[in-house]
N, C-alpha and C positions, 0 to 999 in steps of 0.2 A: 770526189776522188774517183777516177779511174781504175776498172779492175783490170789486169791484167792475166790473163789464162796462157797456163804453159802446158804442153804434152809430153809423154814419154811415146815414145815411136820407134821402132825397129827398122832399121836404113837398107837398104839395098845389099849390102855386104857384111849383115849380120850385126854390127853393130849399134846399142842402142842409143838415142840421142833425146835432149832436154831441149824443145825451142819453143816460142812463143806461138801460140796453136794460130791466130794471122796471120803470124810472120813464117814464110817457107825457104829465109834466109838458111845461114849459116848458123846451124845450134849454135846454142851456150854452150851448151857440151856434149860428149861421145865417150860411150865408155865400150871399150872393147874387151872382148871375154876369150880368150885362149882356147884353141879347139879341144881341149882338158876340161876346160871349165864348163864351155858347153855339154861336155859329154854329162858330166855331173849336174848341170843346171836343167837341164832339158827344156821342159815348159817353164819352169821356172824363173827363167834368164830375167823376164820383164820384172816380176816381182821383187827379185835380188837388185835389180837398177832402182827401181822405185824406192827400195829401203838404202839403196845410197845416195840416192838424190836428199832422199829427206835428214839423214844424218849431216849433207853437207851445207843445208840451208840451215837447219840447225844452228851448226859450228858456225856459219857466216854471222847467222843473227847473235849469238854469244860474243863474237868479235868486233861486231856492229857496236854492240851493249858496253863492251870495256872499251872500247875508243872513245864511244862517248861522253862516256865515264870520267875517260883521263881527261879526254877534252873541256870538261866542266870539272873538276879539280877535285870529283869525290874520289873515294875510295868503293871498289867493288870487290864484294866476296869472290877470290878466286879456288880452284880446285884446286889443289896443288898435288894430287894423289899421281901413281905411276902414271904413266904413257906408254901403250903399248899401240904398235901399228902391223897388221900384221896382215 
């Protein structure tokens, strides 16, 4: 199996982005920070991306898990607690 390696990289215009560390395509993604945010992120910005990058592979792979899930016909424990997005 193939491994594939991604980076987290800081673009040109401040914004930081997820692509595949070969590929100097067009990210997967870009997360832009409000010149607010930066003032409060400072160094920080890449770390605050990093931990949203991984919350969102996370969430992808839990929604990976319950498709497949429903796709073979079991039942999977779901969380059913508040949702808060904020």
């Amino acid at each position: 199996m193939d491994t594939v390696l991604f980076e987290i990289v800081e673009l040109a215009n401040g914004d930081v982005a997820l692509q595949r560390a070969e590929d100097k395509g067009e990210p997967l993604l870009t997360i832009h920070f409000s010149e607010e945010s930066n003032f409060y992120l400072q160094d920080a910005k890449i770390e605050v991306a990093r931990a949203m990058v991984q919350a969102g592979l996370e969430a992808a792979s839990e929604i990976a898990e319950a498709n497949k899930a429903e796709d073979s016909g079991e039942e999977m424990e779901v969380d059913s607690g508040p949702v808060q997005i904020h």
